[in-house]
C-alpha positions in Angstrom: -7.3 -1.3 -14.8 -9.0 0.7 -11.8 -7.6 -0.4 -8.4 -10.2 -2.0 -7.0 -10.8 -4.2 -9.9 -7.2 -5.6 -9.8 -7.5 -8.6 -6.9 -10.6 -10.1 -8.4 -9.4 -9.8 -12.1 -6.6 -12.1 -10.6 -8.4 -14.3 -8.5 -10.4 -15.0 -11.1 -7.3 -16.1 -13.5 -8.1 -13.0 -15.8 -4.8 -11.8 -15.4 -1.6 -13.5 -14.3 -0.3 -11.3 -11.4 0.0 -7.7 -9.9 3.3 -5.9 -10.4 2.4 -2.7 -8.1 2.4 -2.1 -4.4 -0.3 -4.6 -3.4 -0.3 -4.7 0.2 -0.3 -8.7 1.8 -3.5 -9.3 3.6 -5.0 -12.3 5.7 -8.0 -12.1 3.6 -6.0 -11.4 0.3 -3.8 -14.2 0.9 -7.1 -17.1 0.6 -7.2 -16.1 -2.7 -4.3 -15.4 -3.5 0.0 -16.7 -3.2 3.0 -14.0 -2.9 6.7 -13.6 -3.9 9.0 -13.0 -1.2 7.7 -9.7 0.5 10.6 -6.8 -1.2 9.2 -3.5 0.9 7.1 -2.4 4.0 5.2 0.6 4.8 3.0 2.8 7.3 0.3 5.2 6.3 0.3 9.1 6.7 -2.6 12.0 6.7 -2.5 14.4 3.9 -4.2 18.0 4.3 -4.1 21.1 2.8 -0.9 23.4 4.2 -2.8 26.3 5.1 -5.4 24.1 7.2 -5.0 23.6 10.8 -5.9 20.2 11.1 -3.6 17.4 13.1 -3.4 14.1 13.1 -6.5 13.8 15.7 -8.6 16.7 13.8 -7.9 15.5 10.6 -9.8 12.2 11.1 -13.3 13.4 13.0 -15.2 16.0 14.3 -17.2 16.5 11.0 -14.8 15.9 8.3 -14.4 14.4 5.1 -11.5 11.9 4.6 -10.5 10.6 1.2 -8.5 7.3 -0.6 -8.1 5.2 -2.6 -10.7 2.7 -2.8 -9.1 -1.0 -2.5 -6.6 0.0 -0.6 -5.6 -1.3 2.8 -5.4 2.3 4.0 -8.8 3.2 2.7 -10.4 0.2 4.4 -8.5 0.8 7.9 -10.3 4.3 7.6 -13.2 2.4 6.7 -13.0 -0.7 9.8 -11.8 1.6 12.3 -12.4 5.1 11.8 -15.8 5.3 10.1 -17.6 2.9 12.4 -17.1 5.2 15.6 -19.9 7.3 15.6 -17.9 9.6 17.9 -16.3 10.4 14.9 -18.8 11.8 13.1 -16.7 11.2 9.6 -17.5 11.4 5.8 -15.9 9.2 3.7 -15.1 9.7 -0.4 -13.8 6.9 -2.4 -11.4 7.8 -5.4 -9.9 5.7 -8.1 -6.5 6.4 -7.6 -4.6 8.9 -5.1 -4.0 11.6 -7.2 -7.7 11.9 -7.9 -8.2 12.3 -3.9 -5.1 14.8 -3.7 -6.9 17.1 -6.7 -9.7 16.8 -4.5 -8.0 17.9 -0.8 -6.6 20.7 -2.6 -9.6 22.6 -3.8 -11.4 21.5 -0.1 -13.5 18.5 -1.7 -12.1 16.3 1.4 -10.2 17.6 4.2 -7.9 14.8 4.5 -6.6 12.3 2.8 -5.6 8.9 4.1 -2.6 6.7 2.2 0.4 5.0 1.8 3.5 6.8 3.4 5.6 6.1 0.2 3.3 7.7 -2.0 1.8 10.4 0.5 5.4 11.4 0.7 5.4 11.7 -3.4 2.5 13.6 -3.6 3.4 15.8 -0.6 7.0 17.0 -2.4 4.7 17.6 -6.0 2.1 19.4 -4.4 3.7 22.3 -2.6 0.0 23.7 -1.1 -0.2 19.9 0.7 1.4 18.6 3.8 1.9 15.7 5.5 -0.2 15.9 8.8 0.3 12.7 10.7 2.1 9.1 10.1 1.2 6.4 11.9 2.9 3.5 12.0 1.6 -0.2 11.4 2.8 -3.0 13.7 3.4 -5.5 12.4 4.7 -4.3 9.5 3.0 -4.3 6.1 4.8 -5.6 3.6 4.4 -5.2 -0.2 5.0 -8.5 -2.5 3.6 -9.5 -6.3 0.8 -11.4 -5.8 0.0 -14.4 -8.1 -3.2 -16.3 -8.5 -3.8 -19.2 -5.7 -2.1 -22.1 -6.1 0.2 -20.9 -8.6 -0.8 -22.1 -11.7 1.3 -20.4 -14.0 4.5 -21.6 -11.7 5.2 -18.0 -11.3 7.1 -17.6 -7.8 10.1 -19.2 -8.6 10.9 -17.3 -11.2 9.8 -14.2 -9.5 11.3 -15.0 -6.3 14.4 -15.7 -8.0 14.9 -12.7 -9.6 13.8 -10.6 -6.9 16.8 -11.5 -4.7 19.1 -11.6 -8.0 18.4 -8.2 -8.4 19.1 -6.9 -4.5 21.9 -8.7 -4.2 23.1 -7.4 -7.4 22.9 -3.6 -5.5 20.4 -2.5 -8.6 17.6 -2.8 -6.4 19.2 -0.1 -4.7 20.1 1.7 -7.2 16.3 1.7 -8.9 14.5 2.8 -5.6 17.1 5.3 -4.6 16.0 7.1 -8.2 12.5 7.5 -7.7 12.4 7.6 -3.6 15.9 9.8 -2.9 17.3 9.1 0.7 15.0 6.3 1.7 16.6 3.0 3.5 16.8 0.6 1.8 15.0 -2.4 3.9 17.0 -6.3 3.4 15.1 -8.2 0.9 13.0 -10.7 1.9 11.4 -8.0 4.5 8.7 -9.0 7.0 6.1 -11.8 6.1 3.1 -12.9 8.3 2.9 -16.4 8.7 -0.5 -17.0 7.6 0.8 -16.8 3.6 0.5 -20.5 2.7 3.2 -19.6 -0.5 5.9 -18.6 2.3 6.3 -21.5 3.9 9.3 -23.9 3.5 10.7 -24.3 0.8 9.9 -20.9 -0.4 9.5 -21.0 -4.1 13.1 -20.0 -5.8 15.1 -19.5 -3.3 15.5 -23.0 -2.3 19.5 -23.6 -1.5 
């Protein structure tokens, strides 16, 4: 299913949850209830490597910036970029990041906004992009599976359950060390803001 298409389809019940990086969201969480949050993130700038851009030019003075359209780093462009005049910025909206990388590379966008965990991926497979800026998200923003409201297919225990069976087990570890070589490995349950109604006490499964 496209991205954007993904928190409706569950919010209306046509699916049951979301196993991908789904950011948590004030405005995501009225619709919807989370597992314990198992990662957190900050977004980077993605440009061509033989461009002179930074992490200032890269995001006004005339350009175009692409993303993923959805995504919480495609509407921060969106609610604090775009809406500066002073700007002066162009925005393209792609299905999926790869589609917007495709697109930096042949100088359809000159930057591309996203997810430091995958703008790192796509940086190390695409040897003619670079990684121009990161900036760093405070408070954190943490990625959890995201059920429909209220629960109604009792879903978080179960989830929630496994989730820490699995880090405590060390294979948690083991799986994001393959695909992400290097990276820290964060404690599991990372950050949660306090306005998801399915993270307060007891939390669902990992009652004592």
């Amino acid at each position: 299913m496209p991205w954007p298409s993904l928190i409706p389809a569950l919010a209306e019940g046509k699916i049951d949850l979301i196993v991908t990086a789904v950011s948590v969201t004030e405005e995501r969480a009225g619709v919807l209830d989370y597992t314990i949050p198992w990662w957190e993130i900050n977004r980077v700038v993605l440009v061509r490597k033989d461009s002179t851009f930074n992490g200032v030019t890269a995001l006004c003075c005339g350009v175009t910036v692409g993303g993923q359209g959805g995504s919480t780093d495609f509407e921060w462009v969106k609610q604090e970029l775009a809406t500066n005049p002073g700007l002066d910025i162009e925005l393209r909206e792609f299905e999926d990041p790869v589609m917007a990388v495709e697109d930096l590379k042949v100088g359809r966008v000159d930057s591309v906004v996203i997810d430091s965990d995958t703008g790192s991926k796509l940086a190390a497979e695409h040897p003619d992009v670079r990684i121009a800026a990161q900036f760093y998200t405070y408070p954190p923003e943490p990625y959890a599976i995201p059920v429909k409201k209220g629960d109604p297919q009792q879903l978080l225990q179960k989830l929630n359950h496994g989730i820490m069976q699995l880090y405590a087990s060390g294979k948690w570890a083991e799986i994001v060390h393959k695909y992400i070589p290097g990276v820290t490995i964060l404690p599991v349950p990372a950050y949660m803001p306090d306005y998801v109604g399915s993270y307060q006490q007891p939390i669902p499964g990992l009652e004592k």
